[in-house]
KOLVOTOR-721428 format. One record per residue: y negated, z negated, x of N, C-alpha, C, O in turn; residue number from 1; residue in three letters. Coordinates in steps of 0.1 Angstrom, whole numbers, m for minus. Each point is the difference from the previous one (the first is absolute). Example, Ala and Ser with C-alpha at 12.3 -4.5 7.8 and 13.67 -1.06 7.14 Angstrom:
2
> nY_nZ_nX_caY_caZ_caX_cY_cZ_cX_oY_oZ_oX_num_residuo
> 57_m78_132_m12_0_m9_m12_0_9_0_m7_10_1_ALA
> m11_14_m14_m11_0_9_m11_m8_m8_m11_m1_5_2_SER
This chain:
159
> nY_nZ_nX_caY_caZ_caX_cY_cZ_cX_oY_oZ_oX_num_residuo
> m457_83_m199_14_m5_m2_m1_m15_m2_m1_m8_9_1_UNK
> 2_6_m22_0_m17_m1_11_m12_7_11_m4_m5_2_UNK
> m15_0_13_10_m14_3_m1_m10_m7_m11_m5_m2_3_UNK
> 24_m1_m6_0_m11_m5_0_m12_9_7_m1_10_4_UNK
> m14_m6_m13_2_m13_12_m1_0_15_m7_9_5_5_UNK
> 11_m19_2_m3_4_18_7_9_3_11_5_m3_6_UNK
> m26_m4_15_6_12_13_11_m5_4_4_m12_2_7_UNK
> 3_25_m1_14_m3_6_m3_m8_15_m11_m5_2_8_UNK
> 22_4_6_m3_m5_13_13_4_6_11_m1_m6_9_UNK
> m12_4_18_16_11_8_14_m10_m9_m2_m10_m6_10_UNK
> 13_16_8_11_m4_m8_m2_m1_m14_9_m5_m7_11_UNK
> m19_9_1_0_m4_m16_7_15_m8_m2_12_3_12_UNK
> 12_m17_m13_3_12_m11_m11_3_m7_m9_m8_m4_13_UNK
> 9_21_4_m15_5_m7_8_11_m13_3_12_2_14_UNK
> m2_m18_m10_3_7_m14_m13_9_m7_m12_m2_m1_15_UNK
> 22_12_m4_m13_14_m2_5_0_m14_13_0_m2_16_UNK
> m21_0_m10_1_1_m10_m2_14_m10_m10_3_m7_17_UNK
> 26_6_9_m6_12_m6_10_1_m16_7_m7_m7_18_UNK
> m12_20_5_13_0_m14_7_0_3_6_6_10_19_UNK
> m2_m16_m21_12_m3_0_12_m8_9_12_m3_m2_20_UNK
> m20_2_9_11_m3_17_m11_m6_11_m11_4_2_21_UNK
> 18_m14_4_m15_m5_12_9_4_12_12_m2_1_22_UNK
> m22_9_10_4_6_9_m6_m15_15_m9_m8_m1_23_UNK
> 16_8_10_0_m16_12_m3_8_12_1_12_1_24_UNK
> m5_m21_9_m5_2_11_m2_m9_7_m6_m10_m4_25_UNK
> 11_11_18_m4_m15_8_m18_2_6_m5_11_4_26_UNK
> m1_m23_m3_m17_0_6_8_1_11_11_m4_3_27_UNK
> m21_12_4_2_m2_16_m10_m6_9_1_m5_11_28_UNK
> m18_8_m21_m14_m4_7_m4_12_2_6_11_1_29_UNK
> m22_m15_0_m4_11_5_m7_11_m16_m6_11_2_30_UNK
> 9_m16_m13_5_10_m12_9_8_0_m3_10_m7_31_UNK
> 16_m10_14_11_3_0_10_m4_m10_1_m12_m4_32_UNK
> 7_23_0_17_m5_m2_10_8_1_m1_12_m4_33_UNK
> 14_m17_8_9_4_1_12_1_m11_6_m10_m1_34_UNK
> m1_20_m6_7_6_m12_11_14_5_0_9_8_35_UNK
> 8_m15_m17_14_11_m3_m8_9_m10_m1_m4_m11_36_UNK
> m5_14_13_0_9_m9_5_14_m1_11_1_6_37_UNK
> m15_10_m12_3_15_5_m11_6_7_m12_m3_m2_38_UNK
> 17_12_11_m6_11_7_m18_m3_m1_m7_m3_9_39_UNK
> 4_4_m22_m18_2_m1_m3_m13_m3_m12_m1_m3_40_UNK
> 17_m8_3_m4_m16_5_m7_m9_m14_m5_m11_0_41_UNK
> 6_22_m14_m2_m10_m8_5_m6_m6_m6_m10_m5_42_UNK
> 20_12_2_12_m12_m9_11_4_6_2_8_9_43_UNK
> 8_m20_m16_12_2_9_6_7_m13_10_7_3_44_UNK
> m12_m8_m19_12_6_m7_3_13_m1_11_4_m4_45_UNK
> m24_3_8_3_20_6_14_m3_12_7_10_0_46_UNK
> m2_m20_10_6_m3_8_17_m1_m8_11_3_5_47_UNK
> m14_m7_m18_12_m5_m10_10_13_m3_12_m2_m1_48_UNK
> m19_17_1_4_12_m3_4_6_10_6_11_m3_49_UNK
> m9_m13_19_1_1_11_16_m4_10_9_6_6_50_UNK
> m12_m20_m9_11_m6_2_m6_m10_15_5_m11_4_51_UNK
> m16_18_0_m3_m6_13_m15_m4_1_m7_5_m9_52_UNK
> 2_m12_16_m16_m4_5_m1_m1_12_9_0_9_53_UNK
> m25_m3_m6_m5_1_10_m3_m13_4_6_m7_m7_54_UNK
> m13_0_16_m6_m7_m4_m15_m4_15_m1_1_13_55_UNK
> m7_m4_m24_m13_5_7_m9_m9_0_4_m11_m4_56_UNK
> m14_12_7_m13_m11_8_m9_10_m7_m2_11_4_57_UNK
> m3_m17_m15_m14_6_m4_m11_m5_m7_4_m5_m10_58_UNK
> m16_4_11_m12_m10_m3_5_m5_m19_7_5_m9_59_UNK
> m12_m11_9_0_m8_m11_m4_6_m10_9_4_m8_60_UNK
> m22_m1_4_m5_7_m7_10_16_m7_4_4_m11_61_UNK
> m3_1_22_6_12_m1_12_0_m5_5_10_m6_62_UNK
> 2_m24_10_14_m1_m10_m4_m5_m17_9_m3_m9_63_UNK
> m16_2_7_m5_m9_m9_0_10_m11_7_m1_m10_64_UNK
> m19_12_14_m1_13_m10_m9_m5_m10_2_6_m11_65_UNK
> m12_m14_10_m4_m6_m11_7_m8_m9_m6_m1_m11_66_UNK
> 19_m6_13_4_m8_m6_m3_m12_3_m6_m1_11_67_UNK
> 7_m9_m17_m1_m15_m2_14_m4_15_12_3_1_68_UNK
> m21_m11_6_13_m10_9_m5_m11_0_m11_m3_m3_69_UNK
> 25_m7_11_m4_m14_4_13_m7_6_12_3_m4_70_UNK
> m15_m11_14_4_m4_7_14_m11_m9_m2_m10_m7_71_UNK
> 17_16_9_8_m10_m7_10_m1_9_7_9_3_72_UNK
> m7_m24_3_13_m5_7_9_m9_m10_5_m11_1_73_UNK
> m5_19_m10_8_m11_m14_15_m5_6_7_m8_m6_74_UNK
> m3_13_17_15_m5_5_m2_m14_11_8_m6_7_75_UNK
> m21_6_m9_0_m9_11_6_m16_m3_3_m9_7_76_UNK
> m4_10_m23_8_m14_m9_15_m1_7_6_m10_3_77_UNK
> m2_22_m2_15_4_1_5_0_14_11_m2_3_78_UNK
> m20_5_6_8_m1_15_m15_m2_8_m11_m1_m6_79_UNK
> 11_0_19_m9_3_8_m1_4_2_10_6_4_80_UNK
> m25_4_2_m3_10_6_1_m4_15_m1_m12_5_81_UNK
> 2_29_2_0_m1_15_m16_m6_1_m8_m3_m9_82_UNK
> 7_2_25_m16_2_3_m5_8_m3_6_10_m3_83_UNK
> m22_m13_2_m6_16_m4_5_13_15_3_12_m1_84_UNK
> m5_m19_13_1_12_14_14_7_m1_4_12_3_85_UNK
> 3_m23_m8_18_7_m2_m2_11_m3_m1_9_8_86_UNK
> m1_m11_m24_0_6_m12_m10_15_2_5_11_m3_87_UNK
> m18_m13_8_m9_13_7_7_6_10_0_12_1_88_UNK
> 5_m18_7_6_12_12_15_3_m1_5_9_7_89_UNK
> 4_m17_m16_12_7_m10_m7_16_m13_5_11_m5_90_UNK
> m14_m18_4_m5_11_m8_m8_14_5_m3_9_m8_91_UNK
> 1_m10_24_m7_14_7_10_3_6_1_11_6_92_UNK
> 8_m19_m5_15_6_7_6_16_m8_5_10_4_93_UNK
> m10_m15_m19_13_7_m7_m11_15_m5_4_10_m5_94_UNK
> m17_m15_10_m10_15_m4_8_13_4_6_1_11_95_UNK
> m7_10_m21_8_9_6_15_7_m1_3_12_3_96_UNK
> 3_m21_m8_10_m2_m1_5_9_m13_m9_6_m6_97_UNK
> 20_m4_1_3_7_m12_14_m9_m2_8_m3_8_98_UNK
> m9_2_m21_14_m11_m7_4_5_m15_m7_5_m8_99_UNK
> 19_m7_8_3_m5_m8_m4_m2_m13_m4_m12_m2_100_UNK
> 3_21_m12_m12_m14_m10_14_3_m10_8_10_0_101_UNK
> m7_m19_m6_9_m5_m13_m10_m12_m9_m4_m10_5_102_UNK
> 1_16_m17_m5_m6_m11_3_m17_3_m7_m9_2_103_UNK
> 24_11_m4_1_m19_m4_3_m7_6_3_m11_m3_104_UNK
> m2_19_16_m1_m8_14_m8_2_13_2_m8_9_105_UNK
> m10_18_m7_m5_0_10_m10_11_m2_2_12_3_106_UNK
> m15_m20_m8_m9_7_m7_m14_m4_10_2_m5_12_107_UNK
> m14_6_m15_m11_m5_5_m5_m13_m1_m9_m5_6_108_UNK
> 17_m2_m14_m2_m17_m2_11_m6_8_m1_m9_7_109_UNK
> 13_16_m9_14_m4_9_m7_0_14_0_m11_7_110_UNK
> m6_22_m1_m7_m1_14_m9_m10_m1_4_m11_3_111_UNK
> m14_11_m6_m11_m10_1_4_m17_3_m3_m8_9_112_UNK
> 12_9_m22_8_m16_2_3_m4_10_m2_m11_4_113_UNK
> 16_28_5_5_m11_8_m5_2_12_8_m1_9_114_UNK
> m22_5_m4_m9_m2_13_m4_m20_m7_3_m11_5_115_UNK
> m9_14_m16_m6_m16_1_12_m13_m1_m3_m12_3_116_UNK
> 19_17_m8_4_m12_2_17_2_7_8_m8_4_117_UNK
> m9_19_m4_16_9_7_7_m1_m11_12_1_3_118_UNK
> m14_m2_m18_7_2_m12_m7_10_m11_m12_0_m3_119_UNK
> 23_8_m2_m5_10_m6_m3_m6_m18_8_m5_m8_120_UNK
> m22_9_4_0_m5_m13_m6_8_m10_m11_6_4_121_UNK
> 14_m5_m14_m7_9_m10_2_m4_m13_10_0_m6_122_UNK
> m26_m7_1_4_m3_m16_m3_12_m10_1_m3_m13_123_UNK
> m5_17_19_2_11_m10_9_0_0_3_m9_m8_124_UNK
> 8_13_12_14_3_2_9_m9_m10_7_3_m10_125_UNK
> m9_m14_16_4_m11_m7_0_m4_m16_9_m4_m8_126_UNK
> m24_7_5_1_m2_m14_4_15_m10_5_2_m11_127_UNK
> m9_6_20_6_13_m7_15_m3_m5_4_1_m11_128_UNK
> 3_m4_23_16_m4_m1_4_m9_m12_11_0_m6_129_UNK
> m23_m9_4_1_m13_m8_1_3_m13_7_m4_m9_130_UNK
> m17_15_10_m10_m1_m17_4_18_m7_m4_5_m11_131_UNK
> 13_1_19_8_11_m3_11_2_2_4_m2_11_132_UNK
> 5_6_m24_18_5_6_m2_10_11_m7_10_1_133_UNK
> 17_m16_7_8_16_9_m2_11_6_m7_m2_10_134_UNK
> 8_8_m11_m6_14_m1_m15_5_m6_m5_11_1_135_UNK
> m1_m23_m7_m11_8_m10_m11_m4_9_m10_6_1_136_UNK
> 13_m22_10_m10_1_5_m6_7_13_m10_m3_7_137_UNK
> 23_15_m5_m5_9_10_m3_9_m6_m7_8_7_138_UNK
> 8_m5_m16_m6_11_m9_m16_m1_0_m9_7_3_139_UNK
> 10_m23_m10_m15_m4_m2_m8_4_8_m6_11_m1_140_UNK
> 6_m22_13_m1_4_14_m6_11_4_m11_1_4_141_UNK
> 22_11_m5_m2_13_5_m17_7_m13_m11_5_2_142_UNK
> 17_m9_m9_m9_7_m13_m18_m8_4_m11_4_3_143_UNK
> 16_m15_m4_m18_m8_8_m2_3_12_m11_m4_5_144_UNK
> 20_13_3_m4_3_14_m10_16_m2_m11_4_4_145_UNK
> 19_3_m11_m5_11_m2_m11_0_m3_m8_5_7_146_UNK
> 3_m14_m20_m14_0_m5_m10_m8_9_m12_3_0_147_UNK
> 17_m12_6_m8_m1_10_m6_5_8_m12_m1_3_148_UNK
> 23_9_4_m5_12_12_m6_8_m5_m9_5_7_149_UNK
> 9_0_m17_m7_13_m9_m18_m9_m2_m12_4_0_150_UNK
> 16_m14_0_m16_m4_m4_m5_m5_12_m11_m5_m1_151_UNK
> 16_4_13_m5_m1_11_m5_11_7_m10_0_8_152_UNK
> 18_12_m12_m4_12_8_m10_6_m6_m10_6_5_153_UNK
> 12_m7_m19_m14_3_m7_m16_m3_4_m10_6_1_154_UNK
> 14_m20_2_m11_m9_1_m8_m2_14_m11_m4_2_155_UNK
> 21_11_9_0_1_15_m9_17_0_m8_4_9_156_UNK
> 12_3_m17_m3_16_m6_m14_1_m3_m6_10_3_157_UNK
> 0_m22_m10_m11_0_m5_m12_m6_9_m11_m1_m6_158_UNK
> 12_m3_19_m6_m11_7_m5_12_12_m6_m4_10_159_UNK
């Protein structure tokens, strides 16, 4: 599983680069992270057709699936982050838990964000909204969610 750039270090956003869609997780240490996903712990957009998630503490690697990650606090231009100990034991607090998921507001980056700065942020979301009318970009959305999950389960099928 390739990392782009440094090891994370507790508190860091760890963006997972799959089709179509990057799936977030807070470091906790240890090769841990903590993620809103569904039930079997590998994406959150199987979560999108659900309506609900989970959210779970699971090695690094194993969220990864053989995709490309790397450590991005890109909001950190934009606000401050908590401490890293905050931020880690806000984040084993919520292990377990089952929530809520809404696409364009309270998704697996919406979580991740607001352990590291208590604000919810998402620039998928955002630019989908930007760079598509109305309605088409939940369609979009939905339609890149499907293909994604189909080529994750495939790919998880074959391993």
């Amino acid at each position: 599983m390739p990392l782009r750039g440094p090891e994370p270090k507790p508190g860091d956003l760890i963006e997972f680069h799959r089709v179509a869609y990057q799936h977030w997780g807070v470091y906790v240490g240890n090769g841990y992270i903590v993620h809103l996903t569904d039930q079997e712990g590998w994406s959150s957009l199987s979560s999108v057709f659900g309506e609900t998630a989970v959210v779970r503490k699971d090695r690094l690697e194993s969220v990864a699936c053989g995709c490309d990650y790397n450590v991005n606090n890109k909001y950190d231009s934009r606000c401050s982050p908590y401490p890293a100990g905050k931020i880690v034991n806000a984040a084993l607090k919520q292990v377990g838990k089952k929530m809520d998921y809404r696409l364009a507001s309270a998704n697996c980056e919406h979580f991740a964000t607001d352990l590291r700065y208590g604000k919810r942020f998402c620039d998928q979301v955002d630019n989908a909204v930007k760079y598509t009318a109305g309605g088409t970009a939940v369609m979009a959305t939905g339609i890149l969610a499907a293909v994604a999950i189909s080529s994750m389960r495939s790919n998880r099928q074959k391993q």
